[in-house]
C-alpha positions in Angstrom: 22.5 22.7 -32.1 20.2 19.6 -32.2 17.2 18.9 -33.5 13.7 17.6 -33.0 12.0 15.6 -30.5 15.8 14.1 -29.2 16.3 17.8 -28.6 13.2 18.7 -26.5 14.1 15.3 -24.4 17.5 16.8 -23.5 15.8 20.2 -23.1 14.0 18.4 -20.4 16.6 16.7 -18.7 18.5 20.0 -18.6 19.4 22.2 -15.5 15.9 24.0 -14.5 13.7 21.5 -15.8 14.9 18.3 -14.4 12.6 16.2 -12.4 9.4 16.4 -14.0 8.8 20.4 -13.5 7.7 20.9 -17.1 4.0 20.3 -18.1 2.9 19.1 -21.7 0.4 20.9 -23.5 -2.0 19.6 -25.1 -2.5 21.6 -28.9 -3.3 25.3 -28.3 -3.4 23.9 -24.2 -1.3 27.2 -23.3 -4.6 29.1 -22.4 -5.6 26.1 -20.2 -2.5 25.5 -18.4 -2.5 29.1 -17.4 -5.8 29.2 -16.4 -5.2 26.3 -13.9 -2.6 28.2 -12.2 -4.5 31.5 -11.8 -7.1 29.5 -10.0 -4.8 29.0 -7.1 -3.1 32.1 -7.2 -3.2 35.9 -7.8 0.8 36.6 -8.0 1.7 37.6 -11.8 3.6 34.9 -13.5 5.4 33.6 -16.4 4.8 31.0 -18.6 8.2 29.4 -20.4 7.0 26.8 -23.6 10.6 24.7 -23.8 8.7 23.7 -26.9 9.1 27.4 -28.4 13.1 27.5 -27.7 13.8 23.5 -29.2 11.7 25.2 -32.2 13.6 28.6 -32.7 17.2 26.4 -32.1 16.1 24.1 -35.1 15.6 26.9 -37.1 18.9 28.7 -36.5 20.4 25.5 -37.2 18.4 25.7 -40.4 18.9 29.1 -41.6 22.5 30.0 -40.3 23.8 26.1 -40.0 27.6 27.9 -40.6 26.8 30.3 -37.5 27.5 29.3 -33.9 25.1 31.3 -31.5 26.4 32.7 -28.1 23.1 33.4 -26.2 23.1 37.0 -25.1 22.2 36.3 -21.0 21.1 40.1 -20.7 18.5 39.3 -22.7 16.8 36.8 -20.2 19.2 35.1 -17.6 16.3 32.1 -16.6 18.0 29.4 -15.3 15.6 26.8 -17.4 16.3 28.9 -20.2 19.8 29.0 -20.1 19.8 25.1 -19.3 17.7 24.2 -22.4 20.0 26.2 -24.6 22.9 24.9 -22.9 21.4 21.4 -24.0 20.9 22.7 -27.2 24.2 23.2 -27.7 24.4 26.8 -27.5 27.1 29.2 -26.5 26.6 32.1 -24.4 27.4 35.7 -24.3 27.6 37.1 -20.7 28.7 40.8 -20.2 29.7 40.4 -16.2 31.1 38.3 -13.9 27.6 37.6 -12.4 26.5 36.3 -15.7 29.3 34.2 -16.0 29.0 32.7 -13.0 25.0 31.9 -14.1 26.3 29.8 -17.1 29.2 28.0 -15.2 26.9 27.1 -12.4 25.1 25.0 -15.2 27.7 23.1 -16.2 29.0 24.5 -19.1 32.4 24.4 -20.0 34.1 28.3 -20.2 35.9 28.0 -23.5 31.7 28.1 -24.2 31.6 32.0 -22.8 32.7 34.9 -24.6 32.7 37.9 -22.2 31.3 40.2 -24.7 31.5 43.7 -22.9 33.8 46.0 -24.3 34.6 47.8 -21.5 34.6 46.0 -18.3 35.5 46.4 -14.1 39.1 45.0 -13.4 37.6 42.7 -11.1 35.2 40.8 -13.8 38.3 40.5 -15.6 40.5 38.8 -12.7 37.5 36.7 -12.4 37.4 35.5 -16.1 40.7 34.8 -15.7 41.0 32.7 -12.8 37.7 30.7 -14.1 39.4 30.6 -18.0 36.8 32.6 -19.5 39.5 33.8 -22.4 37.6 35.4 -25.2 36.6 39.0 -25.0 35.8 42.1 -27.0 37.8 45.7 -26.5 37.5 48.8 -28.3 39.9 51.1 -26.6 43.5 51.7 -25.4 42.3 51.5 -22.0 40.7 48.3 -22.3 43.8 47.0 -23.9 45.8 48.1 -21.0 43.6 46.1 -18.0 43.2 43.2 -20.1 47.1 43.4 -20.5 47.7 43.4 -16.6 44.7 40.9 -15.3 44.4 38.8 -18.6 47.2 38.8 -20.4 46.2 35.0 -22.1 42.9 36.4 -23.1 42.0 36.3 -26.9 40.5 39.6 -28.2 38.1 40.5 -30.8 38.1 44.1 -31.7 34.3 45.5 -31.5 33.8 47.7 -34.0 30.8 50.4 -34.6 28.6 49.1 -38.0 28.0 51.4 -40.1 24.1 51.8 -40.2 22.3 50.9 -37.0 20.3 54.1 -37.0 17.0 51.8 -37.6 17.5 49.6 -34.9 14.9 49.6 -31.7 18.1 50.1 -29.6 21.5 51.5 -31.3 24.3 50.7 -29.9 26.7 52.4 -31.9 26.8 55.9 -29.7 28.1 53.6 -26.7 30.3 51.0 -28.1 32.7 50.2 -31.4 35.7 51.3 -32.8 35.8 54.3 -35.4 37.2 53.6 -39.1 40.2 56.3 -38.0 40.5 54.0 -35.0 41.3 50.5 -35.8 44.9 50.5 -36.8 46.2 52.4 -33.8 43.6 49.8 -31.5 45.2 47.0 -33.6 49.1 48.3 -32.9 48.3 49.2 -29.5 46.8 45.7 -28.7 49.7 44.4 -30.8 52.5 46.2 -28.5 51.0 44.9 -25.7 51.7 41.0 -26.9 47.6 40.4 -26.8 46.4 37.7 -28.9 44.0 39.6 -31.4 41.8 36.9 -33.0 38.7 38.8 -34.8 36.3 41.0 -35.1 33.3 41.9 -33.6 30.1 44.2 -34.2 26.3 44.5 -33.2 24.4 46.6 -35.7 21.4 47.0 -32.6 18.9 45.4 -31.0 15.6 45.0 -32.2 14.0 45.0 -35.3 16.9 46.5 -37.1 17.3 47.2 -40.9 18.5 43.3 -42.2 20.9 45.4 -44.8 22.8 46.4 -42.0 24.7 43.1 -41.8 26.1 43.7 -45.2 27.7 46.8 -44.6 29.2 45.8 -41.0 30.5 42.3 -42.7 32.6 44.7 -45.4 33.7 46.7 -42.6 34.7 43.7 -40.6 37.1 42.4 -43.8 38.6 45.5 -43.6 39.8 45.2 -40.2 40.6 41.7 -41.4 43.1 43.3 -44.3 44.1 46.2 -42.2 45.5 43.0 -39.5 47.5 41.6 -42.3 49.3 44.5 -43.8 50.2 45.3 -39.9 52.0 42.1 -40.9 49.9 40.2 -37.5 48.7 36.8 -37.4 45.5 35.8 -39.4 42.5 36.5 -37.7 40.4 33.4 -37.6 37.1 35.0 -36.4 34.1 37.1 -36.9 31.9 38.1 -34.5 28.3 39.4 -36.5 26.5 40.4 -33.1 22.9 40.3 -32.5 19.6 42.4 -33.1 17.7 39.0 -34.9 13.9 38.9 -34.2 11.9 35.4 -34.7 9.5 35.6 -37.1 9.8 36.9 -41.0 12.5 39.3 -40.4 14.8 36.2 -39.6 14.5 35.1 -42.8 15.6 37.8 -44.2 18.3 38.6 -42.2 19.4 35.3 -42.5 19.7 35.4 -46.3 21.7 38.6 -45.9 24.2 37.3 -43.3 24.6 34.2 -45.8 25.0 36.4 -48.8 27.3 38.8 -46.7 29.9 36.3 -45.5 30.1 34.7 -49.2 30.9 37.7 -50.8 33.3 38.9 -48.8 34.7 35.9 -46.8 34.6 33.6 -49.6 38.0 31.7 -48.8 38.8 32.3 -45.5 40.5 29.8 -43.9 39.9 28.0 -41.0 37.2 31.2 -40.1 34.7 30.8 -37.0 32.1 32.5 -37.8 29.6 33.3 -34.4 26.9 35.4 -33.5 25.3 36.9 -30.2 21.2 36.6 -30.0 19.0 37.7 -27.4 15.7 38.2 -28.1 15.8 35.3 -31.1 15.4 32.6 -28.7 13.9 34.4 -25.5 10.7 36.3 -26.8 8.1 34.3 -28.2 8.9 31.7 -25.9 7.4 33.5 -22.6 4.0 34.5 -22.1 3.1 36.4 -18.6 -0.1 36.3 -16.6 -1.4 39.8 -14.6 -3.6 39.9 -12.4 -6.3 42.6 -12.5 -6.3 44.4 -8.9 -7.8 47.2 -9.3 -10.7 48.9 -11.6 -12.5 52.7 -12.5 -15.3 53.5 -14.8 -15.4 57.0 -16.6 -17.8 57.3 -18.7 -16.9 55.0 -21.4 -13.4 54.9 -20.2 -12.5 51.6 -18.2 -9.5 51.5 -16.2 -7.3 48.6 -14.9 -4.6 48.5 -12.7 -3.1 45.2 -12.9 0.2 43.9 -10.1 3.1 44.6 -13.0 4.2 47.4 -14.8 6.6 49.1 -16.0 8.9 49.2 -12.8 8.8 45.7 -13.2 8.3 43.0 -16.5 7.1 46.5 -18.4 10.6 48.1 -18.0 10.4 47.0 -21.9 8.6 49.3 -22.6 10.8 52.6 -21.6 14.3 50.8 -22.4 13.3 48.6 -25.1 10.9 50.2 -26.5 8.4 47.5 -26.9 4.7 47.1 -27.9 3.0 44.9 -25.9 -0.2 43.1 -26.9 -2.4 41.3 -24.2 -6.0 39.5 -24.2 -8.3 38.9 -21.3 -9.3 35.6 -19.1 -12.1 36.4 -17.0 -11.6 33.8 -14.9 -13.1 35.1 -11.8 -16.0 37.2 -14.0 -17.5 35.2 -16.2 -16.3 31.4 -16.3 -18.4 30.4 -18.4 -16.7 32.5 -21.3 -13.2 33.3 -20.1 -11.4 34.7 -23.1 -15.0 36.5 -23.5 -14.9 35.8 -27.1 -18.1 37.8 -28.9 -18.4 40.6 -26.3 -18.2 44.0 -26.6 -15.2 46.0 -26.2 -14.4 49.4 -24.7 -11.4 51.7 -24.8 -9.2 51.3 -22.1 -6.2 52.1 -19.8 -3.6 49.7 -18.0 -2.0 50.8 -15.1 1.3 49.2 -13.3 0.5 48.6 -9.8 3.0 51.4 -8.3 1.9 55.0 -7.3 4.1 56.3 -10.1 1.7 57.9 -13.4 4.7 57.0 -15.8 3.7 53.3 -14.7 1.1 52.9 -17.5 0.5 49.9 -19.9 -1.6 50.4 -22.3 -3.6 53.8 -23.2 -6.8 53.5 -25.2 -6.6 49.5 -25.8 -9.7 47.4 -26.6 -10.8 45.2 -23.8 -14.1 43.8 -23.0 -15.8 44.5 -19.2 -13.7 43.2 -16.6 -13.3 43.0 -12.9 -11.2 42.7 -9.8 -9.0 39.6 -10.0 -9.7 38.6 -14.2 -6.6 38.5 -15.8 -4.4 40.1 -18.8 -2.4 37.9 -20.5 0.7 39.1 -22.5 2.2 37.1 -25.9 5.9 37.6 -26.3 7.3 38.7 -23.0 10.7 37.0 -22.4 12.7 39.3 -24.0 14.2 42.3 -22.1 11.5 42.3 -19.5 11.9 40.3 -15.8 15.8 41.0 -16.8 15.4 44.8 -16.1 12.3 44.1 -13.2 12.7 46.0 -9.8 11.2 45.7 -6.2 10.1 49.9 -6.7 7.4 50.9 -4.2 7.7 47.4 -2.2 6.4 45.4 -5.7 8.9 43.0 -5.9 8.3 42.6 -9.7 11.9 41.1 -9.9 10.7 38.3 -8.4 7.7 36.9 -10.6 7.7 33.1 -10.9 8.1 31.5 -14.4 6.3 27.7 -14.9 7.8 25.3 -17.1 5.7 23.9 -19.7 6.7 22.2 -23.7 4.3 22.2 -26.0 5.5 19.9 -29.8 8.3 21.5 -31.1 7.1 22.4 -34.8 
């Protein structure tokens, strides 16, 4: 993946931002940029800083420079996104045929796709077939067999469950990955069926997960790797270490364990790809959304908002990804000449979603100074897990919120 500013002018020049459609910001200009867009509109709306993802993609080069990252789509399937990682020289992991078709429509070669779902329909797979998507992930007999009759050619990595991801935001262990007791018959079975078994795979969870975790899933993975050999089967020439990696501190030190990890126990392997699935590295910090306030009560002391998202819509992060979500005001329509009402007092408050559902609730007993009809929240750290999952529930067609394109200096 490239680097700094050559990397932000090809970020620019990339599918979704071509044409001009990005806007520079000035130092700390986010604030301002946004504000010029709320006045001429009250429709909630995203904010994507290209800036941010040339930034995170410098430091994964950085930190895991023997890693090749496959961009989890799920996490957030924008087209600029995907573009500028595309640019960037990313990979991408896409779990159906409509995410596929997302990254191919961009340009980007499929031996560039790994179809990480380990249990898919029979028509994705006759799809990444016919388009030569031909690396994917199994962890049953039964997923052997369909890939046997639709894919035959396909390479397979077997997705095993690591052995701690109780910590993680979101385990996936109870869903997906092979059992210890499981992996030599999986291995024999995929074996019998003349499938070309050429790793391993894991994911030790999504979201703020427990950085030791790597460890123990990159031993188990070198077992699988020995198991494969006394089977007497061809070397295995990949590993597959998943995702749950958060920006910030916490990439540090999971980076430092991966690196550690892989040297201990894949000292000398040979000709080994080593490759990785984030999500929520690249796509959270670099989003920030805009809400509108449409709505307002006084109770006593209580203030209440209800502002046109929720969690039927960007907020779904909340339930399914379990998210806490920050935000800060821009009384933009209130009090101009102190927007982000710096000074003020504050009073406990509640955010609602805009839908007649009481689950759709934002915030509960959150600082905010006074506001009115049509100021605005503004929410940090939103691209990750959030329009992905947004629905048109009660007529709010929350799947439909508009992202603008900005780049602020790549840092």
């Amino acid at each position: 993946m490239g680097s700094c500013p050559d990397s932000l002018q090809a970020v620019l020049g990339a599918p979704g931002a071509k044409g001009g459609t990005a806007t520079a910001l000035r130092k700390d200009g986010l604030t301002e940029f946004m504000r010029s867009i709320m006045l001429q509109n009250q429709e909630p709306f995203y904010v994507l800083d290209l800036g941010v993802v040339v930034s995170l993609s410098d430091k994964w080069t950085r930190s895991l420079p023997t890693v090749h990252p496959f961009y989890a789509v799920k996490c957030n399937p924008n087209p600029a996104l995907l573009g500028a990682l595309a640019a960037l020289g990313s990979n991408f992991d896409c779990a159906s045929r409509a995410e596929v078709e997302a990254v191919l429509a961009l340009g980007v070669k499929p031996d560039r796709i790994i179809f990480a779902n380990p249990c898919k329909p029979e028509s994705h797979i006759k799809y990444a077939a016919s388009v030569g998507v031909n690396l994917t992930t199994f962890d049953s007999r039964e997923e052997i067999e369909k890939i046997r009759k639709w894919h035959p050619k396909c390479d397979l990595l077997l997705r095993i469950k690591a052995p701690e991801d109780a910590e993680a935001r979101c385990p996936l262990g109870p869903k997906y990955g092979a059992l210890p007791s499981e992996i030599a018959p999986l291995l024999q079975a995929a074996q019998a069926a003349r499938l070309n078994i050429i790793g391993v795979s894991f994911h030790i969870g999504s979201g703020d997960a427990h950085s030791g975790a790597y460890r123990g899933a990159i031993a188990a993975a070198k077992t699988v790797f020995e198991t494969a050999t006394k089977l007497a089967m061809p070397r295995m020439n990949v590993l597959n270490i998943g995702g749950g990696f958060t920006a910030g501190p916490k990439f540090d030190e999971a980076a430092s364990v991966v690196k550690s990890a892989l040297q201990t126990y894949f000292p000398n392997e040979p000709g080994l790809t080593v490759i990785s699935e984030p999500g929520r590295f690249f796509a959270e910090s670099a989003f920030t959304l805009a809400t509108n306030i449409i709505g307002k009560r006084v109770r006593d002391e209580l203030r209440e908002y209800w502002i046109n998202d929720g969690l039927y819509g960007s907020f779904n992060c909340i339930l399914y990804d379990h998210a806490t979500v920050t935000c800060t005001p821009l009384a933009c329509t209130s009090n101009r000449a102190n927007p982000t009402c710096k000074g003020l007092p504050t009073y406990k408050s509640t955010v609602f979603g805009p839908t007649c559902d009481a689950l759709d609730t934002v915030l509960t007993g959150y600082q905010l100074p006074e506001l009115e009809v049509n100021d605005w929240l503004v929410f940090p750290n939103t691209g990750a897990y959030t329009a992905a999952g947004g629905s048109s529930f009660n007529g709010f067609n929350t799947a439909a919120i508009l992202t603008h394109l900005a780049y602020s200096n790549p840092r």
